[in-house]
Structure formats: structure tokens, C-alpha cells
Legacy VTK file of the C-alpha trace (Angstrom):
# vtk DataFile Version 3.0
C-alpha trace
ASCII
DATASET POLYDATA
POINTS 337 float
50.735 -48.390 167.518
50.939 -50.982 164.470
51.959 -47.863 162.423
54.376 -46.710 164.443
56.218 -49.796 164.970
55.931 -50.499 161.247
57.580 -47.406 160.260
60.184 -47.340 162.900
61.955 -50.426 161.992
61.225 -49.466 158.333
63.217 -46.502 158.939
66.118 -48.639 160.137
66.371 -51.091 157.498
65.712 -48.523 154.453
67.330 -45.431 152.813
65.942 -45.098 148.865
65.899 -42.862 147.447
62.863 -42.068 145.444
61.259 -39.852 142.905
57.060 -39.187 143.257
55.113 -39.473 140.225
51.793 -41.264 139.229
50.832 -41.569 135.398
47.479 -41.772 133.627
45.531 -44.442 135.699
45.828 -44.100 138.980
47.025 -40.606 138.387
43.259 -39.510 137.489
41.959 -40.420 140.666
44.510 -39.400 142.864
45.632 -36.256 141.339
44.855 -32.969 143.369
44.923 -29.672 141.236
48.475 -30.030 139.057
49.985 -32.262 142.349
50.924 -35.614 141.850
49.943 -37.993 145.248
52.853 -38.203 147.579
51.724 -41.772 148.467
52.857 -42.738 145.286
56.347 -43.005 144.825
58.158 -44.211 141.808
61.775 -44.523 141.670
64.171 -42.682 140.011
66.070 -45.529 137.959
62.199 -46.300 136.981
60.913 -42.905 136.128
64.144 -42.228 133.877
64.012 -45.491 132.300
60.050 -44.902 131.204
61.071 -41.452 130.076
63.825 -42.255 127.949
61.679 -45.614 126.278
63.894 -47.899 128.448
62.061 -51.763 128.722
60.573 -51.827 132.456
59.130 -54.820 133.805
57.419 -54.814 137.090
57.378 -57.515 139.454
54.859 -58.604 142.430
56.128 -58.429 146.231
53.781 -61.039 147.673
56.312 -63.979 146.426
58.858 -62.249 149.137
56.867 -61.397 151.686
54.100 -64.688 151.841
55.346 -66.824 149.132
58.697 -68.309 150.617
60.599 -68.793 153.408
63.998 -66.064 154.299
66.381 -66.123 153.010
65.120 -67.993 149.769
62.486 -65.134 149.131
64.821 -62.491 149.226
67.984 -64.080 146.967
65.086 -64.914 144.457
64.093 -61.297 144.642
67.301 -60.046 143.529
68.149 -62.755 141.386
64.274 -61.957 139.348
65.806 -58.232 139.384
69.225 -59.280 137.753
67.212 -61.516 134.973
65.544 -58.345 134.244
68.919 -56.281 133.376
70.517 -58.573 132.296
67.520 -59.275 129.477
67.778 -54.961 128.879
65.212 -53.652 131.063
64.797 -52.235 134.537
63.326 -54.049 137.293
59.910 -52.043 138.945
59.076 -54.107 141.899
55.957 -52.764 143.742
55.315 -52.896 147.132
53.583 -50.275 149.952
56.043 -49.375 152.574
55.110 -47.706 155.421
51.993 -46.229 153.861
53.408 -45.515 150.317
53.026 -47.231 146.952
56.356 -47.764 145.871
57.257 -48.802 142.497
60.981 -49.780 142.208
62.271 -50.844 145.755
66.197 -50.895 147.088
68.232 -53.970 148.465
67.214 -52.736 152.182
63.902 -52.616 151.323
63.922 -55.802 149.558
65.210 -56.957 152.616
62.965 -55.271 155.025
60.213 -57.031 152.935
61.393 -60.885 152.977
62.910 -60.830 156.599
59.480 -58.781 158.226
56.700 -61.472 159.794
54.204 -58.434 160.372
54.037 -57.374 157.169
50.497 -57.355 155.253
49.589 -59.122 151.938
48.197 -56.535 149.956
45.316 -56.626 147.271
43.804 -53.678 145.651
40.994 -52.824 148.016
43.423 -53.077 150.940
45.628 -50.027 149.331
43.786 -46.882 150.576
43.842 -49.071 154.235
47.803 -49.550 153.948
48.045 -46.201 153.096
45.753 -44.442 155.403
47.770 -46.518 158.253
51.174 -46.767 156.999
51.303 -50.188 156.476
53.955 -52.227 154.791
53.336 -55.176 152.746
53.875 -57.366 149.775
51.256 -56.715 146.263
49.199 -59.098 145.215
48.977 -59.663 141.650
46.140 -58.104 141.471
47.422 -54.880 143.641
50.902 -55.017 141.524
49.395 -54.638 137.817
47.047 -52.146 139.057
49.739 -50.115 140.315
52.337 -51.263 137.131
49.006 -50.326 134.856
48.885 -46.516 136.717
52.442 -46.252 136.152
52.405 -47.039 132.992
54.450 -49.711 132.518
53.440 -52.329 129.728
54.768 -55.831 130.858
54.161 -57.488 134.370
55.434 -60.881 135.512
54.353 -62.882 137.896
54.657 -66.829 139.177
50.998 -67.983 138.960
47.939 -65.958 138.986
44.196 -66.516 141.489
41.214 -67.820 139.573
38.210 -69.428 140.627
38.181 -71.141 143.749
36.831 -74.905 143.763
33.507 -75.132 145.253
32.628 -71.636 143.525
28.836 -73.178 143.466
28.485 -73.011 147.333
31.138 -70.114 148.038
31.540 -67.852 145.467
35.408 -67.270 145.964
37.193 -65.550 143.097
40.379 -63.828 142.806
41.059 -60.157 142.382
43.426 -60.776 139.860
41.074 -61.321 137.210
38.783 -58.475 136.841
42.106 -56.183 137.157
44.166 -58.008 134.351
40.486 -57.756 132.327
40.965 -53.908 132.977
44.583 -53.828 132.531
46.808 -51.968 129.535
49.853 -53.532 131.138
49.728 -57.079 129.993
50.854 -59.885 132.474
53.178 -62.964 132.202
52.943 -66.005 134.291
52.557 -69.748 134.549
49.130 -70.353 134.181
46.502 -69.835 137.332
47.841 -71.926 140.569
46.817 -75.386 140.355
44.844 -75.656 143.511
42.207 -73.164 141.770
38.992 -74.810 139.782
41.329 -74.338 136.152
37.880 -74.674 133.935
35.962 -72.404 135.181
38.848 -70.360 135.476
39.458 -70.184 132.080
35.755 -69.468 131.494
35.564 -66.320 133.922
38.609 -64.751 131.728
36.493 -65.303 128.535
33.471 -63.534 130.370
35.944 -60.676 131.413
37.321 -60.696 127.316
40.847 -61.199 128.908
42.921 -62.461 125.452
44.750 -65.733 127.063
48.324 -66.621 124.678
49.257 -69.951 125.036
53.018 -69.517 124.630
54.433 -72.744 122.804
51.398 -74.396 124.526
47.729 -75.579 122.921
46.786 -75.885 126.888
46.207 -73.731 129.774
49.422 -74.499 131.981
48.796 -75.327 135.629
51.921 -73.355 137.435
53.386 -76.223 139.476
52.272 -78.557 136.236
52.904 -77.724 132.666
49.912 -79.155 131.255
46.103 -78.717 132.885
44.976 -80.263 129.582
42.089 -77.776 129.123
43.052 -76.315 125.645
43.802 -72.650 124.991
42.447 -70.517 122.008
45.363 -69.017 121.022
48.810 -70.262 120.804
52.111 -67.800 119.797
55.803 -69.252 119.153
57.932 -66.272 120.252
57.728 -62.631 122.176
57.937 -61.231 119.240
54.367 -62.707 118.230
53.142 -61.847 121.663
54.924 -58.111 120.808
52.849 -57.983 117.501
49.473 -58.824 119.055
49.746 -56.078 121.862
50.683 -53.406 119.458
47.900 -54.412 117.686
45.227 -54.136 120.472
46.877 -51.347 121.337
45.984 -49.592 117.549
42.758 -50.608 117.558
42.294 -48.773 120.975
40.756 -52.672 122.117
39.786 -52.707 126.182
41.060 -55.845 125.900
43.282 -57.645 128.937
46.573 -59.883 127.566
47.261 -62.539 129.739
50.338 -64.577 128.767
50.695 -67.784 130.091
54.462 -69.645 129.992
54.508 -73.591 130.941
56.754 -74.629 133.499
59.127 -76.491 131.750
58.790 -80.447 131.659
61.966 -80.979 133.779
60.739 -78.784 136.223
57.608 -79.350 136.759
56.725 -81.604 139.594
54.892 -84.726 139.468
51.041 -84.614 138.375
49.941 -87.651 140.455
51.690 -86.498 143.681
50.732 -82.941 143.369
47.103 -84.079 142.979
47.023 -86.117 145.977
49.014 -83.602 148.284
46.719 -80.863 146.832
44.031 -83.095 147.941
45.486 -83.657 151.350
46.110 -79.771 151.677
42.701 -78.490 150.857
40.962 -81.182 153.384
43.061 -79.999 155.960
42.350 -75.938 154.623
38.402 -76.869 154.965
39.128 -78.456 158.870
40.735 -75.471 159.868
38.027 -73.318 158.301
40.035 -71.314 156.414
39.226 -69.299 153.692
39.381 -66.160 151.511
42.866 -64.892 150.728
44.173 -66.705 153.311
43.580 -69.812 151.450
46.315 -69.421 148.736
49.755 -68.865 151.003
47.792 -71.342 153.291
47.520 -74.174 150.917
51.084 -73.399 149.218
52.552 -73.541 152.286
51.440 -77.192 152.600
52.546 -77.883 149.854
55.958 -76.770 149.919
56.492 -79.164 153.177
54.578 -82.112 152.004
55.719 -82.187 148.237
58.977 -82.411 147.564
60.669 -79.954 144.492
57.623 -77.653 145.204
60.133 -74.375 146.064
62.621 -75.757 143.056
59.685 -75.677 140.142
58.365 -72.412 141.707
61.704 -70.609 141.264
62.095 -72.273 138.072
58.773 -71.251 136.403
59.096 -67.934 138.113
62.096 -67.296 136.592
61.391 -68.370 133.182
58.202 -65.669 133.043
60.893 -63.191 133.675
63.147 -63.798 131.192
60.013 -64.244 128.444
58.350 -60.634 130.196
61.980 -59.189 129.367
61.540 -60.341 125.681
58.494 -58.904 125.461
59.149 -55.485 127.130
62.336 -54.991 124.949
60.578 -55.622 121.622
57.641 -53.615 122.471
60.214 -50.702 123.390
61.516 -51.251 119.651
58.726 -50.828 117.762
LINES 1 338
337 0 1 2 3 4 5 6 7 8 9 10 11 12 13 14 15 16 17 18 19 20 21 22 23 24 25 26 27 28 29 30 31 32 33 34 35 36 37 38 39 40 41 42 43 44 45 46 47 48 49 50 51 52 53 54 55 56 57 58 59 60 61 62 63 64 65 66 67 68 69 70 71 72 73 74 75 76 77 78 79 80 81 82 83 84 85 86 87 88 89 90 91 92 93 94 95 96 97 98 99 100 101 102 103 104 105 106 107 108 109 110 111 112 113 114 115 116 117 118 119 120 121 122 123 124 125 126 127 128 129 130 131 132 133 134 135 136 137 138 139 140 141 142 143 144 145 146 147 148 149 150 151 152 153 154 155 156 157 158 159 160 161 162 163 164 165 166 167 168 169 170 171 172 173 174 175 176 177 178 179 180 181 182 183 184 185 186 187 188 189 190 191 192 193 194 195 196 197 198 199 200 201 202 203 204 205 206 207 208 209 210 211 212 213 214 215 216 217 218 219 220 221 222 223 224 225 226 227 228 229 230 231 232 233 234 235 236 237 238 239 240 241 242 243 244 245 246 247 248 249 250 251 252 253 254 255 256 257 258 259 260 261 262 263 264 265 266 267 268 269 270 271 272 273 274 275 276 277 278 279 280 281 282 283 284 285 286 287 288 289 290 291 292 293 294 295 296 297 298 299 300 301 302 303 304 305 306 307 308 309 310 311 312 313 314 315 316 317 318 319 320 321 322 323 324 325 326 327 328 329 330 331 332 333 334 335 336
């Protein structure tokens, strides 16, 4: 029943018209014979734009469809896409509708997305689930480089990546997104891990995985909402073109090595350390009262947050932003060398 309801008003809201293709990735364990998987569907603006060398940049889907309220989630959606062109490159936002992986989604879409309440959030273990039941939903990070990675596009941007959840000693809560941007040719772009995650040990998990963190203009690990977590970074690079160099370098030394490029919320945007602490405080008491936990935690606690702490929406569209314009850099220099 959930699948046919989901696809019916799917079919009302969407037209797009796609191409199917999967790449290396993916591709090798989905393939059947010479046939490419018609659950995986890549559109045709996308798939001509990696042909011809054209900069793509993919972007996640669970910002739209558990990450802000309608109709802010859907204008930033669009506006993300036009930063994209406008930097050069074509926008490849990834998504599963009505059981297929989509990579590159239309305006109705988009829309179907951000206005939907019974859409699903959507990491990687939940794909062959969406798929078998022809689900729609928003990608996680984690679900969204995975399927950027397959489709072989280089540069993903997101807002704020999972981590290490606090009290990892008597729950061991960690995020999907790690191990996948560890495994990852496609590097990602964001603002740090989400503040409300245990930073330090954080940090410490992506030196286990031998995830390469770039400090971009920053000597410290930035903290999404907050620019500065003040747990300092290895490696710091002044421009895309630095960050450019250092992929194509892994990349020639055939390195297994995940890039994870992390771009401070600027100081003006940013909101205020001492209040964020203390609603963050607030917001995780009240998650533990509630009991609840897992991946519900993360929309769960940002939620809170956006209604208790004021200029919590504004910095996340800011910082959001800003990763997109820097993943644009990145993608169009990379296409040039």
C-alpha cells in the first residue's frame, strides 16, 4: 500500500526525463551481463556533462526532505543548483524516487521531495529497501557520495557531515558517513561534522579510517553551526586550486585515500558559541527523555535547535551555500587539468 501511494502522487507531481546508466562502483555490483540496472537512473544533462568533461557536483537530498521546513527547503534547493551553474558546473542532486536512484532530479521532483511528509531519510543500507519497495526519500550523506562515487562524479557538497555520537563509550553510535567518505574517490565538501556530535573523537575515527581532512583557510576542525571547534587540523590549504593539486595527486599515486574538505562557516554567520552550547545542551537532555536515538537523533536535535536558537536556519543556508560555491571551484579546476 505504502508503495502504491508513494508512486501515485509521485506520478502526479513529476515528469523527468531521464537517461539510465551506472559507472564503475556501483556499476560492478549491479551490472547484469552487458545491462546497466534500471534502478539507477542518471540524468541526461548529467550523463552528457560527465561525457563531455563538464564540472558536476552532486548534492545531498536529506537537507530538503528532513533538514528544513517548506518552502525554505525547496528555494534553497534550487538556489544550491543555480550556485552550481553559475560557478560552471552541473548540479547532480541524488535522491531515490519511487524505488529508483536518481542522480540529477527536475523542479517537480525537487518539489515532490521538500513538500512530501512521508518521505524516507535514506542511508546506504536502506537503498536496496527503498528500492525493493519503491520508496521515495531524501540521501543521506553517506547514501549521496556513495551513489555520486558509483557515478563517478569527483566533488560532493554537503552542509555538515555525522561523526561520533557523544556518549560513544556506553552506545556505540557512529555515522555512516564516515566509513563511506574513507572509501570514497569522490571527495566531499562541507562545514565540518555537526556540532552536536563528540568533534574529538570524531576527528580521531577519520584518522583510523585514513580519511585526508583539509582545513580550508582554517588550522581547526570547523564545527558547522560554529566556525571554530578549536581542535586543530593537520593540514591546512589556501585555495581550490591547492585542494585541486592534492586530489590529482592521490589520484596518481592510485592512494585509497578519502578527501574530506572542511569550509568554516564564516565569522558573521556563524551563530553564537555560548548560546549554541547551552541550547545544544537543552536539546540533547530533552533527545535522552524522549529516548530517542539512532538516526533519528540528528533531524531530531536540529530541529530543536532551529526553534530554540535563533539565526540557526540563516547560518545553515549560509555555510551550506558557501561549500557550494568552494565544491564548484574545485570541480572546475579538476576538470582543467
Amino acid at each position: 500500500m505504502a508503495r502504491r501511494a508513494q508512486r501515485s502522487e509521485h506520478d502526479q507531481l513529476t515528469g523527468h526525463k531521464t537517461g539510465s546508466s551506472v559507472t564503475k562502483g556501483f556499476a560492478e555490483g549491479a551490472r547484469r551481463g552487458e545491462t546497466y540496472l534500471e534502478e539507477f537512473v542518471i540524468a541526461e544533462e548529467v550523463q552528457e556533462a560527465l561525457r563531455k568533461g563538464t564540472p558536476v557536483v552532486a548534492l545531498e537530498s536529506a537537507i530538503i526532505t528532513h533538514g528544513m521546513p517548506y518552502p525554505i527547503n525547496l528555494e534553497l534547493a534550487q538556489e544550491l543548483e543555480g550556485i552550481v551553474r553559475k560557478g560552471g558546473g552541473i548540479p547532480a542532486t541524488t535522491a531515490l524516487v519511487s524505488g529508483k536512484i536518481r542522480v540529477g532530479l527536475s523542479r517537480s521532483e525537487l518539489e515532490m521531495l521538500a513538500r512530501a511528509k512521508w518521505v524516507k531519510k535514506i542511508g546506504p543500507r536502506d537503498i536496496p529497501v527503498a528500492v525493493a519497495m519503491g520508496f521515495s526519500g531524501g540521501t543521506t550523506v553517506a547514501a549521496s557520495l556513495h551513489i555520486a562515487d558509483a557515478a563517478g562524479i569527483r566533488v560532493f557538497v554537503t552542509g555538515g557531515i555525522g561523526g561520533v555520537h557523544r556518549g560513544v563509550s556506553e552506545v556505540l553510535d557512529i555515522s555512516q558517513d564516515l566509513p563511506v567518505i574513507g572509501r570514497a574517490r569522490c571527495i566531499t565538501v562541507c562545514a565540518g561534522a555537526k556540532s552536536i556530535l563528540d568533534l574529538r573523537n570524531t576527528l580521531e575515527y577519520l584518522e583510523t579510517m585514513s580519511i585526508l581532512v583539509l582545513g580550508y583557510q582554517t588550522d581547526t576542525l570547523p564545527a558547522f553551526y560554529v566556525r571554530d571547534s578549536g581542535i586543530p587540523l593537520e593540514h591546512r590549504v589556501e585555495s581550490a586550486s591547492d585542494i585541486a593539486a592534492i586530489v590529482e595527486a592521490r589520484d596518481r599515486l592510485k592512494l585509497d585515500t578519502g578527501i574530506l574538505v572542511t569550509n568554516p562557516i564564516a565569522e558573521s554567520d556563524q551563530v553564537d558559541p555560548a548560546k549554541h552550547e547551552k541550547v545544544l545542551q537543552a536539546a540533547l537532555k530533552k533527545a535522552a527523555e524522549e529516548g530517542v536515538e539512532g538516526k533519528a537523533m540528528t533531524p531530531y536535535i536540529l530541529a530543536y535547535m532551529q526553534k530554540n536558537l535563533p539565526g540557526v536556519i540563516e547560518a545553515n543556508i549560509a555555510l551550506i551555500k558557501s561549500n557550494v560555491a568552494l565544491g564548484t571551484q574545485i570541480a572546475t579546476l579538476l576538470k582543467l587539468r
